[in-house]
C-alpha positions as CSV (number, residue, x, y, z in Angstrom):
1,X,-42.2,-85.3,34.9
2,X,-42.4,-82.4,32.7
3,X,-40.8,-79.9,35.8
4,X,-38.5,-82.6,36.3
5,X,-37.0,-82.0,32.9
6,X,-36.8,-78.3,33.0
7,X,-34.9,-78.7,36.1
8,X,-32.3,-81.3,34.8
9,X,-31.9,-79.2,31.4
10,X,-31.4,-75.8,33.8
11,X,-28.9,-77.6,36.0
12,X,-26.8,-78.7,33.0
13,X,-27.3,-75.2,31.3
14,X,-25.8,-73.4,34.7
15,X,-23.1,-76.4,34.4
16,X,-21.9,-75.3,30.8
17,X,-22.2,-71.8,31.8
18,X,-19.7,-72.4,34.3
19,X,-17.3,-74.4,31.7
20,X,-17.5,-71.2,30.0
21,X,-16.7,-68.7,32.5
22,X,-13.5,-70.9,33.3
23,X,-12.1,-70.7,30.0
24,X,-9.2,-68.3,29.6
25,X,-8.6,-65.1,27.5
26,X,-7.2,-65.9,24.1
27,X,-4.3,-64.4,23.6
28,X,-4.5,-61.3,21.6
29,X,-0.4,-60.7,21.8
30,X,2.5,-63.4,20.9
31,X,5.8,-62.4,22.3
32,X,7.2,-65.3,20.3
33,X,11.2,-65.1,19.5
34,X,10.9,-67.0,16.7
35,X,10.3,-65.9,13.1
36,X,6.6,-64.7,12.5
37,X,3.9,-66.2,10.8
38,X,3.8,-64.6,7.7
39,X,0.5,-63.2,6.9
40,X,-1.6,-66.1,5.0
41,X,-2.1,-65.0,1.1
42,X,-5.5,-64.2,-0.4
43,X,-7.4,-67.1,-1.3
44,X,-7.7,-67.0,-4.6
45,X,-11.1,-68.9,-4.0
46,X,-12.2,-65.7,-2.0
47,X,-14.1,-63.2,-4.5
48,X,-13.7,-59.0,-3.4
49,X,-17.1,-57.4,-3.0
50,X,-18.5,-53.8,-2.3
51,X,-22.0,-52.8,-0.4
52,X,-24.1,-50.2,-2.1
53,X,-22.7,-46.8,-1.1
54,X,-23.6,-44.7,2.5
55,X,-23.7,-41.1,2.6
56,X,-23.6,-39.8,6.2
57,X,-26.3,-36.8,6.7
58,X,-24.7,-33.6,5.9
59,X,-21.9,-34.9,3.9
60,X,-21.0,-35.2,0.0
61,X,-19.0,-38.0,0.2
62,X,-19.7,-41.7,-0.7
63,X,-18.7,-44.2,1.4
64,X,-18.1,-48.1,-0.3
65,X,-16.9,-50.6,2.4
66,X,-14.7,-53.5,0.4
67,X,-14.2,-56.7,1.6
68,X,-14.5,-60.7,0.6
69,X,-18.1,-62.7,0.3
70,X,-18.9,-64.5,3.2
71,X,-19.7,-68.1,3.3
72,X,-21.4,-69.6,7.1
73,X,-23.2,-72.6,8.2
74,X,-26.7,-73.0,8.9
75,X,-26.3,-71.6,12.2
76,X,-24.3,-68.8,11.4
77,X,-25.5,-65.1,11.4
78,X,-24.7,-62.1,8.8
79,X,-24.5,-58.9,8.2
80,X,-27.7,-57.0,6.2
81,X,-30.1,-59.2,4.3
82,X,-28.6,-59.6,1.0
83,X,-28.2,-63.8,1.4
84,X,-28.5,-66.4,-1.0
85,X,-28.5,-69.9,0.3
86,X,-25.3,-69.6,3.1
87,X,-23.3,-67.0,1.1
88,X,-23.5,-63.1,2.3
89,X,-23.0,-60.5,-0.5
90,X,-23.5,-58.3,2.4
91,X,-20.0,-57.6,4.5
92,X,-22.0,-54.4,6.8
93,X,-24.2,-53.0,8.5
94,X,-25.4,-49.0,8.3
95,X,-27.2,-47.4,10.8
96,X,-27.2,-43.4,9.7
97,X,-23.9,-42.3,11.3
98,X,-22.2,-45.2,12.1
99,X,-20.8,-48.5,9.3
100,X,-20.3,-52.0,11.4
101,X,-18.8,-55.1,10.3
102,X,-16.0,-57.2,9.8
103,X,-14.2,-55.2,6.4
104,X,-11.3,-54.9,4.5
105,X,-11.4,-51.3,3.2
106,X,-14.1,-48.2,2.7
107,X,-13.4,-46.2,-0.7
108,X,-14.3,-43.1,-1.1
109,X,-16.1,-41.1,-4.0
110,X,-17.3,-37.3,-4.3
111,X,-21.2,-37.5,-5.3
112,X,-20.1,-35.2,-8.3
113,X,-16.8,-37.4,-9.1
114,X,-16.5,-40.8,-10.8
115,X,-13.2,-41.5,-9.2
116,X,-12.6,-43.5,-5.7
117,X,-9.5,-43.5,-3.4
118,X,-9.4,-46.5,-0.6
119,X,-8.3,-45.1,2.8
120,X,-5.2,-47.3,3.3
121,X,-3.4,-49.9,1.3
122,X,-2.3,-51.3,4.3
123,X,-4.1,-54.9,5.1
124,X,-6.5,-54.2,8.2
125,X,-9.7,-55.5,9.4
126,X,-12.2,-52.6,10.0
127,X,-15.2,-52.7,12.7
128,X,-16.5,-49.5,13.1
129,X,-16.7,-46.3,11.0
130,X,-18.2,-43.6,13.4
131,X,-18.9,-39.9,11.8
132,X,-19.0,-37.3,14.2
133,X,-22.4,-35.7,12.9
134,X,-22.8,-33.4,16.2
135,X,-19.1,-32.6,16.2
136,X,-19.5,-31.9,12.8
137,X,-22.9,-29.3,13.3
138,X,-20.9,-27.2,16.0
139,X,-17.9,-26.7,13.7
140,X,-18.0,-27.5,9.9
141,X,-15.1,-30.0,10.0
142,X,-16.1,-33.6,9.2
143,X,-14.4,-36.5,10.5
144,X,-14.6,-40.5,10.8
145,X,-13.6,-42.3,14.1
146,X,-12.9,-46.0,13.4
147,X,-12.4,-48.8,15.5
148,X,-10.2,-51.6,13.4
149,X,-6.8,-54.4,13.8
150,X,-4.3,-53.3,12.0
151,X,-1.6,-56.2,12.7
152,X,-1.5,-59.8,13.4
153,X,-0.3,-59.1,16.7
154,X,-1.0,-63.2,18.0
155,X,0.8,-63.9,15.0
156,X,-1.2,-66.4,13.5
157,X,-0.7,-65.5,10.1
158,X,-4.1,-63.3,9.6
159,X,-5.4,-59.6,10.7
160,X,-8.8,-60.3,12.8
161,X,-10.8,-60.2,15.7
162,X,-8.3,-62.1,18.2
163,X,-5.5,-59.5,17.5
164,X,-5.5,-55.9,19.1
165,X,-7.8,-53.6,18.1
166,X,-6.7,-49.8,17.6
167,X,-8.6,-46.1,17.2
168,X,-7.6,-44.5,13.8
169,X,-9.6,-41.3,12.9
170,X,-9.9,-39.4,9.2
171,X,-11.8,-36.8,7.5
172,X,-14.9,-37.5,5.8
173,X,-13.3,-38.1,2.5
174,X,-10.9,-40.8,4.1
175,X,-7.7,-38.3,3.6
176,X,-5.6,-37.8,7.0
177,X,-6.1,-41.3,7.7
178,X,-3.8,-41.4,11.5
179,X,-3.3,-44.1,14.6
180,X,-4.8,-42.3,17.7
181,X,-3.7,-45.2,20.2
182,X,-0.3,-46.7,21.5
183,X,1.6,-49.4,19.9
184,X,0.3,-53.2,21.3
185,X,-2.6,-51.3,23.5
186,X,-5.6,-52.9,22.9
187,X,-8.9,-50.0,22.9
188,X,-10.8,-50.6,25.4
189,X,-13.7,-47.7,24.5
190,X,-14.0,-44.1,24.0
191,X,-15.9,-41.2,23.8
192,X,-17.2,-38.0,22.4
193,X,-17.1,-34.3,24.8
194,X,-18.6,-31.6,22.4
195,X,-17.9,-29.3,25.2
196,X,-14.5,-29.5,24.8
197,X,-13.8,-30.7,21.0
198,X,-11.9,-34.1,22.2
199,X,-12.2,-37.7,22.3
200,X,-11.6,-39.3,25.1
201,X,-10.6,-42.9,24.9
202,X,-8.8,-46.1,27.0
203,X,-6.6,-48.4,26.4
204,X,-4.9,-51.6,27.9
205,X,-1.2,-52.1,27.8
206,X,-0.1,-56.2,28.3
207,X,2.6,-55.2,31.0
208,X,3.0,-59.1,32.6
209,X,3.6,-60.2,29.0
210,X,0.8,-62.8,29.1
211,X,-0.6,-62.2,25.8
212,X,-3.5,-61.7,27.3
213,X,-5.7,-58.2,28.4
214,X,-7.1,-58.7,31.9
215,X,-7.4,-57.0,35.2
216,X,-3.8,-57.2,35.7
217,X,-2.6,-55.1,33.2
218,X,-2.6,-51.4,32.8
219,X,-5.2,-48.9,31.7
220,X,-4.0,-45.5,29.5
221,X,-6.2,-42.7,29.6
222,X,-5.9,-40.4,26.6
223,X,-7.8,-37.5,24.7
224,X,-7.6,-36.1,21.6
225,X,-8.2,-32.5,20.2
226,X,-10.4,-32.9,17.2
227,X,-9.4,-29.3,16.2
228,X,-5.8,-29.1,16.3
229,X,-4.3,-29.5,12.5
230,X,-3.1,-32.9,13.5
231,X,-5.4,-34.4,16.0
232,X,-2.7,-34.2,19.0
233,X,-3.0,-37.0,21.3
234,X,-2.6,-36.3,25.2
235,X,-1.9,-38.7,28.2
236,X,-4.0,-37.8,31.2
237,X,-4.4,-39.6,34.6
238,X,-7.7,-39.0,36.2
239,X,-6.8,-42.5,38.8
240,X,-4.1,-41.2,41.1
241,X,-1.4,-43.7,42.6
């Protein structure tokens, strides 16, 4: 009896997994003629927050990522420990050289300064704040590689998840703040050569205007040199046609 359960629950766990593997992309791009959505305002409900300051190793800078308290179900996961009941106060996660989460803003203070600056005033979502510690050994300069949306490119009114996510890069005191990758390409990863002083990185261009990123579309291969004054971007094909 007991086998014959496990069997019956495994055969309607593959079933599910197959309903899931059959749903579609969700659209991460609306080519809509209409007006936009306009960007939804703040809810005035929603109360700003910072986590205690990072300090990457090496640097003098700290680092305060901003963003809005979190409120989940029961079932819901989040970010660092710092939970009362099913509100987070917590809005990251720090693991030596690297901030993760879902944020609004990182601010910036000298450790012998009172005074912060934000690095934008722009509204974006941040994901990732990568310092370049082994970069920053070989050669003294000190930058951040960030992973983050920076439009509501499915126009649904907000800047999240579902909308294309871009590369930005900035030095370690948030100044210099620039957009690595293309216009509408989404990032699809990169990566750090010491040998040469570059990032490499990939992105996807929606070139059958389906909204969505899939096989069909187009991959852009790119590098940039992390010493040059402006962080000059290069297109490079390694695939050839």
């Amino acid at each position: 009896m007991k086998k014959t359960f496990v069997l019956s629950f495994a055969v309607i766990g593959l079933l599910c997994f197959g309903c899931k593997e059959k749903e579609k992309p969700k659209p991460k791009v609306s080519y809509k003629e209409t007006a936009r959505t306009p960007l939804k305002k703040t809810d005035s409900t929603q109360i700003k927050i910072a986590d205690l300051p990072v300090i990457m190793e090496g640097t003098q800078y700290l680092i305060h990522p901003v963003g809005d308290i979190r409120i989940y179900d029961d079932y819901s996961r989040s970010y660092g420990s710092s939970r009362t009941n099913n509100i987070s106060y917590a809005i990251s996660n720090y693991n030596r050289f690297e901030i993760t989460g879902y944020f609004e803003n990182l601010k910036f203070q000298h450790i012998d300064s009172t005074a912060m600056r934000p690095l934008t005033d722009e509204l974006i979502q941040i994901q990732t704040a990568t310092y370049l510690n082994t970069f920053a050994d070989k050669t003294r300069k000190q930058v951040l590689i960030y992973t983050l949306v920076d439009s509501d490119t499915n126009q649904d009114g907000k800047v999240d998840s579902n909308d294309i996510r871009s590369l930005y890069i900035s030095h370690i005191n948030g100044t210099g703040f620039k957009k690595l990758s293309g216009a509408m390409q989404e990032l699809v990863d990169w990566n750090l050569i010491e040998a040469q002083n570059r990032i490499y990185f990939r992105t996807l261009e929606d070139i059958n205007k389906n909204g969505a990123f899939d096989k069909n579309d187009r991959v852009h291969y790119h590098y940039a040199n992390l010493l040059s004054t402006d962080w000059e971007v290069t297109d490079y094909e390694p695939v050839s046609n």
